[in-house]
BARO-958997 format. One line per 2 residues: number of its first residue (from 1); their letters; for each residue x, y, z of N, C-alpha, C. Coordinates in nm, 2 decimals, decimal comma. Atoms other than C-alpha are relative to their C-alpha. Layout:
// residues N
NUM = A = X/Y/Z/X/Y/Z/X/Y/Z ~ ...
This chain:
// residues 129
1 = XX = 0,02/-0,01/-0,14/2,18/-0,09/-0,68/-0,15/0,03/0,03 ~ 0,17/0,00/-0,04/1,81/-0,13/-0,54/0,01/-0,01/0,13
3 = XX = 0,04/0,02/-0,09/1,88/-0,13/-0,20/-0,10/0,03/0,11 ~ 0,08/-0,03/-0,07/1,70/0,11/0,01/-0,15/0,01/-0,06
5 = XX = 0,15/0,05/0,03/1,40/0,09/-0,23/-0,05/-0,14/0,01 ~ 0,04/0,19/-0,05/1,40/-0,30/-0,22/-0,05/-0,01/0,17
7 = XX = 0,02/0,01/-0,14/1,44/-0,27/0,20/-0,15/0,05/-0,01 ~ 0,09/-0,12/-0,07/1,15/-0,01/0,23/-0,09/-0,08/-0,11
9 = XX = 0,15/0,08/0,05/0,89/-0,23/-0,03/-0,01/-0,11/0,04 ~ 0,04/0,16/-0,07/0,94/-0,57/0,15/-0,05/0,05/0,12
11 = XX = 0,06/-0,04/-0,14/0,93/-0,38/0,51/-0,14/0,01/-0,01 ~ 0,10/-0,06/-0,02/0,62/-0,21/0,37/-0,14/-0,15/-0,02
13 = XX = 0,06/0,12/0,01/0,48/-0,56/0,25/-0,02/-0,07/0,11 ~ -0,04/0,11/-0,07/0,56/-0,76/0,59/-0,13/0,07/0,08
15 = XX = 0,10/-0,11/-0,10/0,37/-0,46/0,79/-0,16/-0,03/-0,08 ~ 0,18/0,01/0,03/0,01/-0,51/0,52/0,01/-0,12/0,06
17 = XX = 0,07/0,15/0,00/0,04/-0,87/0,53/0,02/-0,02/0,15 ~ 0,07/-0,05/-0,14/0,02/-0,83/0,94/-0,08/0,02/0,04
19 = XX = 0,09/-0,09/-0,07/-0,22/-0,58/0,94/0,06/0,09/0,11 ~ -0,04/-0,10/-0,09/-0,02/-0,39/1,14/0,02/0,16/-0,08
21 = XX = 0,04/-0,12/0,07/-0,13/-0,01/1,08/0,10/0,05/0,01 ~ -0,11/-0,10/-0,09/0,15/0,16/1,30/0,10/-0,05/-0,11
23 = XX = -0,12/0,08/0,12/0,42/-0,05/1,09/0,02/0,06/-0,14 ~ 0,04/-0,10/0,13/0,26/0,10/0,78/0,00/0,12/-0,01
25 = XX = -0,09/-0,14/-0,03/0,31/0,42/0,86/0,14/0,04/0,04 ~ -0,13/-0,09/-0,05/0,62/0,44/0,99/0,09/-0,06/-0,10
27 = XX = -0,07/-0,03/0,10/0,73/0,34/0,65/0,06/0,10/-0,08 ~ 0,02/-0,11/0,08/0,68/0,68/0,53/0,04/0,12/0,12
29 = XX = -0,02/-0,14/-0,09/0,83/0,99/0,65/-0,09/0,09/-0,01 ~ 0,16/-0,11/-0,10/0,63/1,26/0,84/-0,11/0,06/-0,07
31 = XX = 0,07/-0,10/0,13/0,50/1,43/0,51/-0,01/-0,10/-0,09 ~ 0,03/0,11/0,10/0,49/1,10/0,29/-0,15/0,00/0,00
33 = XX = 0,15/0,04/0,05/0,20/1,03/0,10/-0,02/-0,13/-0,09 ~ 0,08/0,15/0,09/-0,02/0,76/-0,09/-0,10/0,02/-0,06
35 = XX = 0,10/-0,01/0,06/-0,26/0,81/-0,37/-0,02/-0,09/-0,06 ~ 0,11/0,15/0,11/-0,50/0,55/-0,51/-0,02/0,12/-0,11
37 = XX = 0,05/-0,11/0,12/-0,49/0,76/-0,84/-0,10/-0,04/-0,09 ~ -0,02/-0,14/0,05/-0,72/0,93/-0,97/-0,01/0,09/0,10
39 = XX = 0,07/-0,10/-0,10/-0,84/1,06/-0,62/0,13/0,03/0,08 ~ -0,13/-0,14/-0,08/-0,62/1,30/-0,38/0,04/-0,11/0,08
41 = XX = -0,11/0,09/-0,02/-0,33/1,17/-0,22/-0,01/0,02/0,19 ~ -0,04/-0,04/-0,17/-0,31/1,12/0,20/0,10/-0,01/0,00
43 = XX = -0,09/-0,06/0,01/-0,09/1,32/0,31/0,07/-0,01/0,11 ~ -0,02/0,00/-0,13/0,08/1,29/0,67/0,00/-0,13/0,03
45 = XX = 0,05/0,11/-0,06/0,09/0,99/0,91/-0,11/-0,02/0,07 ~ 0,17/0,02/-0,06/-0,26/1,07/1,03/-0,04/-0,04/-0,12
47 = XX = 0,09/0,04/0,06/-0,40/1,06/0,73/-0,01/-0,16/-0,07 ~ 0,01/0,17/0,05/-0,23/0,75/0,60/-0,04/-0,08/0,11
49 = XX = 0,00/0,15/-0,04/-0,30/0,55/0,90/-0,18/0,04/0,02 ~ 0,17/0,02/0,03/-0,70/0,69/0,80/0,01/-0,08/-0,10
51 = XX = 0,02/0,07/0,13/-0,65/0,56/0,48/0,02/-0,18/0,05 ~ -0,09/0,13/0,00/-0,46/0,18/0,58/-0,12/-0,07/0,15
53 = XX = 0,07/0,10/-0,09/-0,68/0,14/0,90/-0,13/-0,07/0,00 ~ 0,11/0,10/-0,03/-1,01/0,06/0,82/0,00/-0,13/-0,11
55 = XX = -0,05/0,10/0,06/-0,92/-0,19/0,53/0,08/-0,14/0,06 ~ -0,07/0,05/-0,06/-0,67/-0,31/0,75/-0,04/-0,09/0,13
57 = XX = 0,04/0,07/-0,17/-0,82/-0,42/1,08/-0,11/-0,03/-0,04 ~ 0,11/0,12/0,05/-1,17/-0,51/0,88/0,02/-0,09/-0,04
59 = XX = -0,06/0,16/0,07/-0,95/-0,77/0,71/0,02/-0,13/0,07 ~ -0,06/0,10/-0,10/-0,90/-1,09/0,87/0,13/-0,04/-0,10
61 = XX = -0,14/0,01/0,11/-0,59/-1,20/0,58/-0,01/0,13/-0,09 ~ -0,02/-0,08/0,09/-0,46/-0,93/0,37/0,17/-0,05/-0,07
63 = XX = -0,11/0,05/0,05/-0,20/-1,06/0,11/0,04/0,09/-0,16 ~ -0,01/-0,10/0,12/-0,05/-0,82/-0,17/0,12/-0,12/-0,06
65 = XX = -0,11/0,11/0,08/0,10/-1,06/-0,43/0,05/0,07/-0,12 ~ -0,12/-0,07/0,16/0,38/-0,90/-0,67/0,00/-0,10/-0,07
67 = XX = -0,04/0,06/0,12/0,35/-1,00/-0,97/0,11/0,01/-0,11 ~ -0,13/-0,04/0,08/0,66/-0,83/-1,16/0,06/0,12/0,13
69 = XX = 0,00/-0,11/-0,09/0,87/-0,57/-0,95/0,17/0,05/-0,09 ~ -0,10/-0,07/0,05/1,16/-0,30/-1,08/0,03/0,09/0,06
71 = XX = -0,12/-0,09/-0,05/1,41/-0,14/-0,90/0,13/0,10/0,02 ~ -0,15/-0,13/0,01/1,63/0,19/-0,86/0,02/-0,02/0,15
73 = XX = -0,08/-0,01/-0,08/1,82/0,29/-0,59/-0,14/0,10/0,13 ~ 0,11/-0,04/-0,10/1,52/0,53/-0,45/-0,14/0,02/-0,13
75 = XX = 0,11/0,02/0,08/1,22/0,44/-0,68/0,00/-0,17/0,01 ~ 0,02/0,11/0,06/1,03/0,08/-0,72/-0,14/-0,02/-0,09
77 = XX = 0,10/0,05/0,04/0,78/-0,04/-0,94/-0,08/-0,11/0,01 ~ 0,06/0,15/-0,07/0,54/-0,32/-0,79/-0,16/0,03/-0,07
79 = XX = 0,11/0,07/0,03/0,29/-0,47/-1,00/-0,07/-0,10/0,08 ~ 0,02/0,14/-0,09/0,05/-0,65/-0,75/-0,16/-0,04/0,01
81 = XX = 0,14/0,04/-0,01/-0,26/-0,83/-0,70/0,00/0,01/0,17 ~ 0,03/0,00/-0,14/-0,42/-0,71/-0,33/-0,09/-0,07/0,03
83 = XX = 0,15/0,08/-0,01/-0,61/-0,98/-0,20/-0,04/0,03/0,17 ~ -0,01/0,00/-0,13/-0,78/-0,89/0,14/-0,14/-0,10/0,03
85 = XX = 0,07/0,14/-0,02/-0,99/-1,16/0,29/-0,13/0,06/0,12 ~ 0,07/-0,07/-0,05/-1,31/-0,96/0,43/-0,15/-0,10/0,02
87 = XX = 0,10/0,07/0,00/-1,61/-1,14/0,59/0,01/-0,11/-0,04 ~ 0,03/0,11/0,09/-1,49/-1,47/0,45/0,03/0,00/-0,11
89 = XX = -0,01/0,07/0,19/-1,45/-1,38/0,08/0,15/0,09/0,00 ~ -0,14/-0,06/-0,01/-1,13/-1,25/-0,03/-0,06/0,13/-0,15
91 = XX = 0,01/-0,12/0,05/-1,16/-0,90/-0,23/0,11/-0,02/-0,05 ~ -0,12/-0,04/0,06/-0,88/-0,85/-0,50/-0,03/0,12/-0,11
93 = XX = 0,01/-0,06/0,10/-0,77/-0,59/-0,68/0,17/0,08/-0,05 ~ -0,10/0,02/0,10/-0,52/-0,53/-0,94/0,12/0,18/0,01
95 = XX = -0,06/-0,17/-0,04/-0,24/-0,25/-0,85/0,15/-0,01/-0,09 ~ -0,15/-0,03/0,03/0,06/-0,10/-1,01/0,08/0,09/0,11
97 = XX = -0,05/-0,12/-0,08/0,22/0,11/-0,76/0,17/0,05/-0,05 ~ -0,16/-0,10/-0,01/0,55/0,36/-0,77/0,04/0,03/0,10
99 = XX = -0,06/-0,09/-0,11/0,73/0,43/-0,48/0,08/0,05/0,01 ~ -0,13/-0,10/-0,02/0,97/0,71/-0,39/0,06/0,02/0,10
101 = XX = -0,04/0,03/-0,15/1,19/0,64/-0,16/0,16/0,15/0,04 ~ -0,08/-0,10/-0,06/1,41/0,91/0,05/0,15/-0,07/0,02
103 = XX = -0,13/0,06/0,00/1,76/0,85/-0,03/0,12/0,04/0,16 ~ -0,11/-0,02/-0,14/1,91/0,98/0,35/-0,09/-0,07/0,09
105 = XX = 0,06/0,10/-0,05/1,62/0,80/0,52/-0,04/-0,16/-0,01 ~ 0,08/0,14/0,03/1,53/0,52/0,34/-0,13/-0,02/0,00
107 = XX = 0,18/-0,04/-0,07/1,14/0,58/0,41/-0,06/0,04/-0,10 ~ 0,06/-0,02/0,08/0,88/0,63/0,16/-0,04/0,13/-0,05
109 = XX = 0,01/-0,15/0,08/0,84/0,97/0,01/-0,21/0,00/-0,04 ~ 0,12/0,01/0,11/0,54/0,91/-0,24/-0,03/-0,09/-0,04
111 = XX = 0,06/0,13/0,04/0,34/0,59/-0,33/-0,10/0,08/-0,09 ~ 0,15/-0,08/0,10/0,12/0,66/-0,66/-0,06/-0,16/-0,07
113 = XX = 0,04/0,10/0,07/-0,11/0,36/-0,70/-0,13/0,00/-0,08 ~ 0,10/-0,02/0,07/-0,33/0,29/-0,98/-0,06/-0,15/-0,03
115 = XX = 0,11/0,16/0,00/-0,60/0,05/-0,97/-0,11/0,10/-0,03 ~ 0,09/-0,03/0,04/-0,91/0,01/-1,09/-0,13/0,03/0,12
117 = XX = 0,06/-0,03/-0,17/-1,11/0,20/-0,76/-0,14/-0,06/-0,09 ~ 0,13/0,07/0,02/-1,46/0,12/-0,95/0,00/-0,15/0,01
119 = XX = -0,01/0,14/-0,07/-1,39/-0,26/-0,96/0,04/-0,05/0,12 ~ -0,03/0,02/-0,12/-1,25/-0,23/-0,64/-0,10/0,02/0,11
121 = XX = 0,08/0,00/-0,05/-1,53/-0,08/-0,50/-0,15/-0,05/-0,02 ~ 0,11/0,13/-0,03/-1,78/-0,30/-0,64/-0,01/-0,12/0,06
123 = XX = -0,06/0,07/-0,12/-1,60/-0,55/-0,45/-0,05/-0,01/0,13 ~ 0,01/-0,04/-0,14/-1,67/-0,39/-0,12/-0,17/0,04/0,01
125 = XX = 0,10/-0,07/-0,04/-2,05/-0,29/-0,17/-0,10/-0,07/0,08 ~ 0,07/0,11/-0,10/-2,17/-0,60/0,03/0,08/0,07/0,18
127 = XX = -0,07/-0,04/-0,10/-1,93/-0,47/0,32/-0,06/0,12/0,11 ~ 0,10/-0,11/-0,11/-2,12/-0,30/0,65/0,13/0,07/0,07
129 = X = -0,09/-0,07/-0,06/-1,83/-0,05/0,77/-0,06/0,01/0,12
């Protein structure tokens, strides 16, 4: 049975590839968090929708493509390539994520993703925030 983690990683997928920030947060209950590991994790829905918004609304396409994905009941594993489409070029980079999902909510707990943030941010060093 994968249901409520299945529900809560496509929801969370429909809301990036949008761009809708608000959507993206309200995946995650009030104290959920998200770490690009190795760096500290945002904690709250303020901070995630610091983290999701300026990626998100500088993107004109943003497309996270699963490449494998594995399923419990409140845990998923999503192997994905993030491609977000910035200025014209498309930016990718290569993510494993974990999600922990709240078995009486359904709602994301904990996201621990691990990508490679140096190639990600040599990606971005043309990019005028």
């Amino acid at each position: 049975m994968s249901g409520a983690s299945r529900r809560i990683t496509d929801q969370l997928l429909r809301a990036v590839h949008q761009r809708d920030v608000a959507a993206v947060v309200a995946c995650f209950v009030p104290d959920g968090s998200w770490q690009n590991v190795p760096e500290p994790p945002a904690r709250g829905h303020e901070q995630l929708r610091a983290l999701f918004a300026p990626i998100l609304e500088r993107s004109s396409q943003v497309h996270w493509e699963v490449r494998s994905a594995a399923y419990e009941p409140t845990r998923a594993w999503l192997e994905r390539v993030d491609r977000f489409v910035i200025d014209g070029r498309e930016r990718a980079a290569h993510c494993h994520g974990v999600f922990e999902v709240d078995a009486t909510s359904g709602l994301l707990v904990e996201v621990r993703d691990y990508v490679d943030l140096a190639s990600w941010r040599r990606q971005l060093a043309d990019v005028h925030w």
